[in-house]
C-alpha positions in Angstrom: 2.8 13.3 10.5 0.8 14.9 7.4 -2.4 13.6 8.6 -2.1 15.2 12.1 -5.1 17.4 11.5 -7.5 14.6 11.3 -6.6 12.4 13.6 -8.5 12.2 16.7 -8.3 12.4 20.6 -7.5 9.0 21.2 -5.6 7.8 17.8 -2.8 10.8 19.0 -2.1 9.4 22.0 -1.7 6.1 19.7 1.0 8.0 17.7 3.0 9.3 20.3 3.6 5.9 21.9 5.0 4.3 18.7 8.8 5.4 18.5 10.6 4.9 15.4 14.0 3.5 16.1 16.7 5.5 13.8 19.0 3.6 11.3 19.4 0.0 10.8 21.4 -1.9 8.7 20.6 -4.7 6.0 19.4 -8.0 7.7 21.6 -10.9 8.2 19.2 -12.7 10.2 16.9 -15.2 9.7 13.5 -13.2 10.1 14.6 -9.6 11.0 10.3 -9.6 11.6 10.4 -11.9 14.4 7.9 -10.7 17.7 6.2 -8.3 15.5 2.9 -9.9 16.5 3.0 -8.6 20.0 4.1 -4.7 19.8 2.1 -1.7 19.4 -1.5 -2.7 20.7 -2.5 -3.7 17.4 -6.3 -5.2 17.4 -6.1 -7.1 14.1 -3.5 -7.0 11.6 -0.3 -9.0 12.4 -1.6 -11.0 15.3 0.2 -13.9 13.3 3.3 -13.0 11.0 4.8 -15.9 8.7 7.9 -15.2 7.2 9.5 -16.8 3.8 12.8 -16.4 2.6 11.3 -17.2 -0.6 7.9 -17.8 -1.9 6.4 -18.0 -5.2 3.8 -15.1 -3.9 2.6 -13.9 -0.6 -1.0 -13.5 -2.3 -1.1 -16.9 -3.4 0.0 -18.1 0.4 -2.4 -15.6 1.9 -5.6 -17.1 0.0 -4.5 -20.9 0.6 -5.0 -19.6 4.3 -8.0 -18.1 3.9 -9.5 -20.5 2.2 -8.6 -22.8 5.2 -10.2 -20.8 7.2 -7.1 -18.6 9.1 -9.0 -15.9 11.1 -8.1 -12.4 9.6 -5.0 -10.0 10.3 -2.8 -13.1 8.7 0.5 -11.2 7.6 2.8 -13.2 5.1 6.2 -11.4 4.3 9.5 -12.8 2.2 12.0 -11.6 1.1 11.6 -13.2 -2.9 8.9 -13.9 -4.8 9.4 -15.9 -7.3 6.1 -15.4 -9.0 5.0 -12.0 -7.4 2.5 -10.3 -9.7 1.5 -6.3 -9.6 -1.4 -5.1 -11.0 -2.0 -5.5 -14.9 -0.1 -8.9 -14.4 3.6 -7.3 -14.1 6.2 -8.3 -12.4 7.6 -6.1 -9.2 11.2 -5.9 -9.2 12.9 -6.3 -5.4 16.4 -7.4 -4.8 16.4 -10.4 -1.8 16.8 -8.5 1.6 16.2 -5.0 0.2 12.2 -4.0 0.4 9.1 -5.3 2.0 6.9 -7.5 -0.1 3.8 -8.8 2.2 0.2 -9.8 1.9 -2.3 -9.0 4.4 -5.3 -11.4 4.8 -8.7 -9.4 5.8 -12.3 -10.5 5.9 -14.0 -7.3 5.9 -17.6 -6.1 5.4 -18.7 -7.2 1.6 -20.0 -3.5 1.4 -15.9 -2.7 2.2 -14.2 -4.9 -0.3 -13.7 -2.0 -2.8 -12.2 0.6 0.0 -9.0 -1.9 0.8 -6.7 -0.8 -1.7 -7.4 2.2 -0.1 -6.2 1.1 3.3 -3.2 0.0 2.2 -2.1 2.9 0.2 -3.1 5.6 2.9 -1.4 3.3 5.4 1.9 3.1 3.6 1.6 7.1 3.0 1.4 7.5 6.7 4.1 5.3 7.3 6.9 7.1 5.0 5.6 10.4 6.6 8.0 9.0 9.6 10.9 8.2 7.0 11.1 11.1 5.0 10.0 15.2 5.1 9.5 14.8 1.6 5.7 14.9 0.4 4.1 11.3 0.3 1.4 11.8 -2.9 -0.9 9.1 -4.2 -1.2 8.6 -7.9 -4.9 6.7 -8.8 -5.6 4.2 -8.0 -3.0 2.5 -5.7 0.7 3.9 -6.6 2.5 5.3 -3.7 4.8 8.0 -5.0 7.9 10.2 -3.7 9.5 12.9 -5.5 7.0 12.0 -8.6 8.7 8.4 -8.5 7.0 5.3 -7.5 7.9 3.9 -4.2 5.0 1.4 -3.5 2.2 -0.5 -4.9 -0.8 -2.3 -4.1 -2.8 -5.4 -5.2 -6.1 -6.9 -3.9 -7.7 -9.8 -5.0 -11.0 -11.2 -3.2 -12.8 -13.9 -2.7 -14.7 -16.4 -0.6 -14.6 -19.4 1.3 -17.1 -21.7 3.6 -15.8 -18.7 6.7 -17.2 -16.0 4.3 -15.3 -13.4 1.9 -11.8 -12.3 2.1 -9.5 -10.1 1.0 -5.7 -10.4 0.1 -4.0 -7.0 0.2 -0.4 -7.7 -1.5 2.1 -4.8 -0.6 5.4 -3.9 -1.9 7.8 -0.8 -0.6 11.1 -0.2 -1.5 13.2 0.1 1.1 16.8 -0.3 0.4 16.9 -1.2 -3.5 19.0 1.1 -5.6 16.4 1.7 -8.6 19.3 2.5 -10.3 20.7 -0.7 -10.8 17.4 -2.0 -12.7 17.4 0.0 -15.6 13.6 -1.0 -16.6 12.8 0.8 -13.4 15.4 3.4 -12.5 13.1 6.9 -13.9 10.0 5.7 -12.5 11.0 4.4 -9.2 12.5 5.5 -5.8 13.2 4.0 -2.7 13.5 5.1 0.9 17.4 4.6 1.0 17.5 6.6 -2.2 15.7 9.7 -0.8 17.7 9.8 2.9 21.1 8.4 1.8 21.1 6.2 4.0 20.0 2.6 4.5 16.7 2.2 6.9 15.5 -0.8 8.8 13.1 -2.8 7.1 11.7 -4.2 10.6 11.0 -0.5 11.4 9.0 0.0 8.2 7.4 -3.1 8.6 6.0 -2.2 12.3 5.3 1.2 11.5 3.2 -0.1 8.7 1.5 -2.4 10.3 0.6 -0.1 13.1 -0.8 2.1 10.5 -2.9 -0.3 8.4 -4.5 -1.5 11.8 -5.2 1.4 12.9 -7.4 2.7 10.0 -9.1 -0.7 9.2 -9.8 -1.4 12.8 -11.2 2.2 13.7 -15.2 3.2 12.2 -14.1 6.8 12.6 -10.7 6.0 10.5 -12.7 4.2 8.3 -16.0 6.3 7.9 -13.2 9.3 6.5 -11.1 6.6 4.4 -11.8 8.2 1.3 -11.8 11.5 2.2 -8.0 10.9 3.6 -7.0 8.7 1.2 -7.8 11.2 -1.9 -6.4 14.5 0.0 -2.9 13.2 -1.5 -4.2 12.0 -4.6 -1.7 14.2 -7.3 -4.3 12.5 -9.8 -7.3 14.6 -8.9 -7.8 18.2 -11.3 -5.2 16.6 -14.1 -5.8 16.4 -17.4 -4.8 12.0 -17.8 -5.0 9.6 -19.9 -6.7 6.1 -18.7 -6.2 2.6 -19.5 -9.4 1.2 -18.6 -10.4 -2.3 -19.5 -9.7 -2.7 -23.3 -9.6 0.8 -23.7 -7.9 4.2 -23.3 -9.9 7.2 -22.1 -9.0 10.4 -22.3 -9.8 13.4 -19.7 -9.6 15.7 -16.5 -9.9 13.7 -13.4 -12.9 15.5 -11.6 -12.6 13.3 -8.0 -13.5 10.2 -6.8 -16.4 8.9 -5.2 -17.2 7.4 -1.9 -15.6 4.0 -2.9 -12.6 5.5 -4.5 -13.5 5.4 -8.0 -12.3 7.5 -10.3 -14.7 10.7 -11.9 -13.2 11.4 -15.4 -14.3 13.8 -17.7 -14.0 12.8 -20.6 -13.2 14.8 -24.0 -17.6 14.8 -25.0 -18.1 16.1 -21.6 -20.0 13.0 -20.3 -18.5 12.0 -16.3 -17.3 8.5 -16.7 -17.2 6.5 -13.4 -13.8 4.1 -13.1 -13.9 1.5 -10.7 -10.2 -0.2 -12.1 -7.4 1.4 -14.2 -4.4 3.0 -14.5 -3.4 6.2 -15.1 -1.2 6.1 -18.2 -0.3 9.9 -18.5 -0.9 12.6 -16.7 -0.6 15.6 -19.3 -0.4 18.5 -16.7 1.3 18.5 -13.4 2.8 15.1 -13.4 
């Protein structure tokens, strides 16, 4: 794995035990997800895994649980969405069957909220470390990207409930889709079946991602070097970008990010402009 160098002692022996099993074909049953809850020593996320062959959004069925009161590590997976939502309110295009599109419920430390986009994308990066030899990269502030495609994406929404706050960490990876069958997507995206040739086992993904996503979230070591891990792969960081920030577009170099994950832009008058939520529109050099 790419983040071999930092990981410690104990979270290596971790590693080694998880296998990934080679191959795999599409699913043609039920819930290809089924006894996920009890592999891998996992201490929180995926205790309990609900599975939908079709949902309007795993976000939406997430917070109705939490709201309830469902204890964290909640995992809600299906194979449509009907009414899935991305960030800036777009649509994420998945074929039935083909990717992973889940939604992790969390109630972590208030002082934590901001930092769980950031669990999810390093977790995803680790996990298609074990799929592909190509370099996983992280574009700011939660695209996933392979071969300067897209091949995942992020969306958290918080909020509270009589137990306390939550938060809903929505992820999608492509898996098996051919981008190039969805014209809107087919320069900007990739998929894991696209880069190997071959298709890859969705279950395996799914388990090797969860693994990962526990493992940081649950760990204070893992989680006291978050950002420092999580912006090693950012291809964002020394670019000159332009950002779409709230109502408007900023132009700049991206100087780094701080200890929450915001963005430090430059801007063209030389004042350091502090981003908590964007996206990066353009990246002018390097992209």
């Amino acid at each position: 794995m790419n983040d071999g160098d930092t990981t410690s002692a104990g979270d290596e022996k971790k590693v080694n035990h998880f296998e990934i099993t080679a191959g795999g074909t599409l699913s043609d049953v039920q819930d290809e997800f089924e006894g996920l809850e009890t592999v891998d020593d996992r201490h929180v996320i995926g205790r309990r895994i609900v599975w939908h062959e079709e949902t309007e959004s795993t976000n939406d069925d997430a917070r109705l649980a939490a709201e309830a009161g469902e204890q964290e590590g909640l995992v809600v997976i299906a194979d449509v969405q009907t009414a899935g939502r991305g960030r800036m309110s777009r649509t994420w295009t998945s074929p039935p069957g083909r990717d992973i599109l889940f939604s992790v419920l969390l109630r972590p430390d208030v002082t934590d909220l901001p930092k769980m986009p950031l669990v999810a994308g390093l977790a995803v990066a680790r996990t298609l470390d074990a799929f592909t030899d190509q370099p996983v990269t992280l574009k700011w502030p939660n695209d996933v990207r392979v071969a300067d495609r897209k091949i995942s994406g992020s969306l958290v929404e918080s909020g509270s409930s009589k137990t306390g706050y939550f938060a809903i960490v929505g992820t999608g990876v492509n898996v098996n889709m051919d981008a190039f069958a969805h014209p809107e997507i087919a320069e900007i995206a990739t998929s894991l079946r696209t880069l190997t040739g071959e298709s890859v086992s969705r279950r395996e993904v799914m388990r090797k991602l969860l693994f990962e996503m526990d493992r940081i979230y649950s760990s204070p070591e893992q989680m006291g070097r978050l950002v420092s891990d999580w912006s090693s792969r950012l291809e964002t960081i020394g670019q000159e970008i332009d950002v779409r920030w709230g109502g408007e577009f900023i132009h700049g170099v991206a100087e780094g990010v701080d200890e929450t994950g915001r963005l430090l832009l430059r801007d063209g008058g030389g004042e350091l402009r502090l981003l908590e939520a964007g996206e990066v529109t353009t990246q002018l050099s390097g992209q």
